[in-house]
C-alpha positions in Angstrom: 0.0 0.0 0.0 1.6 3.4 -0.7 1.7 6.2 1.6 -0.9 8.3 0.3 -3.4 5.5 0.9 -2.3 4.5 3.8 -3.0 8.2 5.1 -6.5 8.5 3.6 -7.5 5.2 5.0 -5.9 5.5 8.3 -5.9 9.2 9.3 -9.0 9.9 10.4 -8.5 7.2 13.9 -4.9 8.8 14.4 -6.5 12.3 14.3 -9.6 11.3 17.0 -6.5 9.8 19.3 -4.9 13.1 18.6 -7.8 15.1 19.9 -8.4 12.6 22.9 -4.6 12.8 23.8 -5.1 16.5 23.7 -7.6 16.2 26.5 -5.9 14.1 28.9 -2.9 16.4 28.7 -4.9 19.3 29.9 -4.8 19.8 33.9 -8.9 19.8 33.9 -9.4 17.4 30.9 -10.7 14.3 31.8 -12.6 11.5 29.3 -15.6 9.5 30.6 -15.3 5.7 30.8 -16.4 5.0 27.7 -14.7 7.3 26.2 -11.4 5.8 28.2 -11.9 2.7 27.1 -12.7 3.5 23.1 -9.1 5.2 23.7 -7.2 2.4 24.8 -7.8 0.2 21.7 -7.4 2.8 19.5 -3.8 3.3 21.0 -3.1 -0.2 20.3 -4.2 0.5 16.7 -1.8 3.3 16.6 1.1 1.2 17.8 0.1 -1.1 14.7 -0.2 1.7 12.5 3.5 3.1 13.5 4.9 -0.3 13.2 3.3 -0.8 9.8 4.7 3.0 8.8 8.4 2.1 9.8 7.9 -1.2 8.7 7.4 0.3 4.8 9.6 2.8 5.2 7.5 5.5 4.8 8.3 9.0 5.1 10.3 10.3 8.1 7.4 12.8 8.7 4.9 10.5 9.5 6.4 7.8 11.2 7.5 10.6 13.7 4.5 12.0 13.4 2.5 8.8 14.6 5.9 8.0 17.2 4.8 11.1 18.8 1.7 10.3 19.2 2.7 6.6 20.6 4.4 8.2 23.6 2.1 10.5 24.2 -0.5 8.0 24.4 1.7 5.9 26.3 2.2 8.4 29.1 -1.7 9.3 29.3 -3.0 5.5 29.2 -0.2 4.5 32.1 -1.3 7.6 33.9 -5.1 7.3 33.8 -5.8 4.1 34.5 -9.4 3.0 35.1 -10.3 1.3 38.2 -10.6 -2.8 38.0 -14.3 -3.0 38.3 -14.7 -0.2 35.9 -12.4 -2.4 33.5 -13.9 -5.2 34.3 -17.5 -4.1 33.9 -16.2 -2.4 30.4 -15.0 -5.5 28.8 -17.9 -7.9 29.8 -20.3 -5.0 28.5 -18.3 -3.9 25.5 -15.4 -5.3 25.1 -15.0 -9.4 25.1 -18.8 -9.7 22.6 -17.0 -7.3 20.6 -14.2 -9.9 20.5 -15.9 -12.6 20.0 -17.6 -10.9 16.8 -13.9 -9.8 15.3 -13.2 -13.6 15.9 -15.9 -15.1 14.8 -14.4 -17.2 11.9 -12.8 -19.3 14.6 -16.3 -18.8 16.6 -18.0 -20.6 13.6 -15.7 -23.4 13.2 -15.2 -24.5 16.6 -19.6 -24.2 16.9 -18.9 -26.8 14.1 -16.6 -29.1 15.5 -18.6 -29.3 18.4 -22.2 -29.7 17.6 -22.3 -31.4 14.1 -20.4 -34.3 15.6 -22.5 -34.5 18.5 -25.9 -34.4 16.2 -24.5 -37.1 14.1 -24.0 -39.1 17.8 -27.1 -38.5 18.6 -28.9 -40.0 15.3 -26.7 -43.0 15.0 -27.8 -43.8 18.4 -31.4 -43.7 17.9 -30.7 -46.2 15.0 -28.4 -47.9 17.1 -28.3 -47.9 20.5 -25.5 -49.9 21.7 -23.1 -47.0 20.0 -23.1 -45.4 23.2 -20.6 -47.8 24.6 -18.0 -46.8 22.0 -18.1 -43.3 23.8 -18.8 -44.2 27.6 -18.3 -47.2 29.7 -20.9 -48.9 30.7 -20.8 -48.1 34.3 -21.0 -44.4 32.9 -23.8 -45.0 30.9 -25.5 -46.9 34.2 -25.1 -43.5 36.3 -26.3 -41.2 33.2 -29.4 -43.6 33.8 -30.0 -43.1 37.5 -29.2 -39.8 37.3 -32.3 -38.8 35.1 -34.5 -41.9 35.9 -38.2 -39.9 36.2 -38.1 -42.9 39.4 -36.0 -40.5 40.9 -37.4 -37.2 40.6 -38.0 -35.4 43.5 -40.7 -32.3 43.3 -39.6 -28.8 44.2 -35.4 -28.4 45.6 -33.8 -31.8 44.3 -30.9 -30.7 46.7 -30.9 -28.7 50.4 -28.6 -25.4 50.3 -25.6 -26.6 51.7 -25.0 -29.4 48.8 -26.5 -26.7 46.0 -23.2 -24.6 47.4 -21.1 -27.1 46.9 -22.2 -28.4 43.7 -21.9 -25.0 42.4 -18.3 -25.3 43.2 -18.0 -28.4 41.9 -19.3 -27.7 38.5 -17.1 -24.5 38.4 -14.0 -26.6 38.8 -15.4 -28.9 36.1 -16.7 -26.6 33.3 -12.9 -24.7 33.7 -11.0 -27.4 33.8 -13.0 -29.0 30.5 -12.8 -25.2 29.0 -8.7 -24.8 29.6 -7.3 -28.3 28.2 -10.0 -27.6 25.1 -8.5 -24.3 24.8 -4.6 -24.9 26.3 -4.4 -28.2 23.9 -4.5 -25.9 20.7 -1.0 -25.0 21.4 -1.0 -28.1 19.2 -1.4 -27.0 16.3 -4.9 -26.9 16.9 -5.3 -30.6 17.4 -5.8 -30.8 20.5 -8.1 -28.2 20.6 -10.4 -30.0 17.8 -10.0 -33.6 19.6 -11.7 -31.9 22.4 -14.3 -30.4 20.9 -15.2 -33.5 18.6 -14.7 -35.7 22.2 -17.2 -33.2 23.7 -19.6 -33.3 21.1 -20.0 -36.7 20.6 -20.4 -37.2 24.2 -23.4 -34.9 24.3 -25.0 -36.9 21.4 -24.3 -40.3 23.1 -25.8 -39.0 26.4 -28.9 -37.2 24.6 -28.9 -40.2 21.8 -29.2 -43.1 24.9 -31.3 -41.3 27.2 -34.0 -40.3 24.6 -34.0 -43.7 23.9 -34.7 -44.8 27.7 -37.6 -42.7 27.4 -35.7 -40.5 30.3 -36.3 -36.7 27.8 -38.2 -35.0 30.0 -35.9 -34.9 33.2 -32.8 -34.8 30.5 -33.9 -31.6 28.2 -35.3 -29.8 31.0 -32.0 -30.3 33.1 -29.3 -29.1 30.6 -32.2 -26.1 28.9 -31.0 -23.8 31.6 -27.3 -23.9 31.6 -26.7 -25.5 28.6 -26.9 -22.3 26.7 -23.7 -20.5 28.7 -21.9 -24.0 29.2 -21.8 -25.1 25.6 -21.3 -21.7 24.3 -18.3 -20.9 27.2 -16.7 -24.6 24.9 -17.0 -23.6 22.0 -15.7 -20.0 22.5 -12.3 -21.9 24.6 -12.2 -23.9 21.1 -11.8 -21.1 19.2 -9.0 -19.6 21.4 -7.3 -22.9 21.1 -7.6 -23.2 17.1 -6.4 -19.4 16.8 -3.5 -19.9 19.0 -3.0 -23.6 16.7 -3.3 -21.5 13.4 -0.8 -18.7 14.1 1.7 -21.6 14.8 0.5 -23.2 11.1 0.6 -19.8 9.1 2.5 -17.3 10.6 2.4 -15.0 7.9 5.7 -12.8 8.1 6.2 -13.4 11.5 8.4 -16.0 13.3 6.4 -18.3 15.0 7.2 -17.0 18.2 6.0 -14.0 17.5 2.7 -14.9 15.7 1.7 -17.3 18.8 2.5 -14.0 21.4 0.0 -12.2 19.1 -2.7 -14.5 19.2 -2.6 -15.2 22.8 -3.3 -11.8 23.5 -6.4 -12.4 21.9 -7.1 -15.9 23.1 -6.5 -15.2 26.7 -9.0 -12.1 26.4 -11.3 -15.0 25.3 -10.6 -17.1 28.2 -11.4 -14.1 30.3 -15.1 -14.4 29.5 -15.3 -17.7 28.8 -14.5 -17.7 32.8 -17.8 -15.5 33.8 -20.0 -17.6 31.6 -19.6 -20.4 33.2 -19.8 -19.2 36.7 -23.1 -18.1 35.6 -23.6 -21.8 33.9 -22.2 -23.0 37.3 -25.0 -21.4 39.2 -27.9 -21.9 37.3 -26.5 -25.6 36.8 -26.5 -25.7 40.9 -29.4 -23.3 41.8 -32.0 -23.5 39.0 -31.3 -26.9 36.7 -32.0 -29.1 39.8 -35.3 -27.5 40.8 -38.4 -29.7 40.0 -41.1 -27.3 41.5 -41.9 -25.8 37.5 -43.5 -28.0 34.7 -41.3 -28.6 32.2 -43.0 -25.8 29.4 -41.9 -23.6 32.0 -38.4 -24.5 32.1 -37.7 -24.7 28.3 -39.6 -21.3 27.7 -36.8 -20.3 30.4 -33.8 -22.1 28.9 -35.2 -20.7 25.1 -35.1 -17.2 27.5 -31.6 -17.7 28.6 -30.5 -18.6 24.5 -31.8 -15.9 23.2 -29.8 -13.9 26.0 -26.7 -15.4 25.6 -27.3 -14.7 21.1 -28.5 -11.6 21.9 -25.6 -10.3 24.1 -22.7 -11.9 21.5 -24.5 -10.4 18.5 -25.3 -6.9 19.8 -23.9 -6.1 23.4 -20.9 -3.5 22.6 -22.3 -2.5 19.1 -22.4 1.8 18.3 -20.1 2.2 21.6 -17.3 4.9 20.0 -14.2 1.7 21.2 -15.9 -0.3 18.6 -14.8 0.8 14.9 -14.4 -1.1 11.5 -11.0 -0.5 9.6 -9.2 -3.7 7.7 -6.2 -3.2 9.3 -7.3 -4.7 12.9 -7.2 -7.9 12.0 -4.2 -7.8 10.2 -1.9 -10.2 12.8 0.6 -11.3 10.6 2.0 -7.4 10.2 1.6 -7.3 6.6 -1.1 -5.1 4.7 -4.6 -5.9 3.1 -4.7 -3.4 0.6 
């Protein structure tokens, strides 16, 4: 890309960091949390833009220009910092559905991996039922039994307190520990990261696939309805992290590997980070509201279809028109070279 393009395309974000660097330097000037936030990732679009400038050996004027601009920034965004909780409540508002949207090619394919092969599960087990075995031992299978037996349904709290607090701890250390090696194994070269999303999926099928055919649906469904929606979604978003960090190892672009896999894990681990609060909230509705028999089951699927559209609705639109969120090609440019 020459210069001259580069500068049409690009100038108008350098020139809005300009302005809000202008008002943090001023003894008054202050910029609201939104506003604060929108500024940091434009900075770290700036860096790229200054690296991309010196990189193409671009005029001496603007890459000083924009290295100007980069300490600047620097010295305002270390100075300014927002409070945790106003960070924290920023990025599960804004920022990480934002994310998730910039990564959703990854998003897609790791939905894929992990539904399609637990549909097909599920089919070949209503044709054949003794499938399930090739995916769960029988004593497994046995448990998945008494678990949802309608025998052994109890009406109203299936569970006093004290055990509903410690099965919400329990599923916590689960759900993580299933989310991590799915998203950890990707250092694999994404293999590991697709083995457990295939394993996962086929596991739901078998379970859903043998159970339907026990006749045991109704306390099944209207179990996993609830939490299933932040659970499965909290997977496959760990997947995707993992097959990001596997293909910055496979195509690096014009980076060393090294360097493409520090990249990406910036983003993956940013991914982690909400994957983390979805399923503490999967972990308590698993614990609190999944177990409860008191509602008839229309009620609890018009709940769980509730809590899908909630968990669609925040990852499609949560973070949209907010001034940090802005569409340029070069963003998702990691390989350092340029799309144009």
């Amino acid at each position: 890309m020459k210069q001259g393009q580069f500068e049409q395309l690009y100038q108008p974000l350098w020139q809005v960091i300009e302005l809000q660097i202008i008002e943090l330097e001023k003894p008054e000037g202050k910029l609201k949390g939104e506003e604060l936030a929108s500024f940091a990732s434009r900075y770290r679009r700036l860096c790229h833009f200054h690296a991309l400038a010196k990189d193409r050996h671009y005029s001496s004027h603007l890459v000083d220009k924009l290295g100007d601009l980069v300490v600047r920034g620097h010295q305002q965004l270390y100075r300014r910092k927002q409070p945790f909780m106003q960070q924290f409540t920023s990025f599960i508002v804004a920022g990480f559905p934002r994310l998730v949207r910039e990564q959703q090619s990854y998003i897609w394919w790791a939905t894929a991996l992990l539904y399609i092969p637990g549909l097909l599960m599920f089919l070949a087990i209503l044709w054949q039922p003794d499938l399930v075995y090739t995916i769960s031992p029988p004593e497994q299978v046995s448990q998945y039994e008494s678990m949802y037996d309608p025998q052994n349904r109890v009406l109203g709290s299936a569970r006093d307190s004290e055990t509903n607090v410690q099965m919400f701890g329990f599923y916590i250390s689960n759900n993580i520990g299933v989310s991590f090696r799915t998203f950890a194994s990707g250092i694999l070269f994404g293999v590991g990261s697709i083995f457990f999303l295939v394993f996962n999926g086929l596991l739901m099928g078998a379970v859903a696939g043998h159970l339907t055919n026990a006749g045991f649906t109704e306390t099944f469904f209207t179990f996993v309805v609830g939490h299933g929606s932040f659970e499965l979604t909290a997977i496959a978003i760990s997947g995707a992290a993992g097959l990001k960090l596997g293909y910055s190892l496979l195509a690096p672009g014009n980076l060393t590997r090294k360097e493409s896999l520090k990249r990406a894990s910036k983003i993956a681990i940013q991914l982690v980070y909400g994957v983390i609060v979805m399923l503490v909230i999967a972990a308590f509705i698993e614990a609190f509201w999944s177990s409860n028999n008191i509602l008839d089951p229309w009620q609890k699927y018009l709940v769980g279809g509730f809590l899908w559209a909630i968990v669609i609705g925040y990852l499609v639109f949560s973070g949209r028109g907010l001034r940090g969120e802005t569409a340029t090609p070069a963003t998702k440019d990691e390989s350092g070279s340029a799309r144009g």
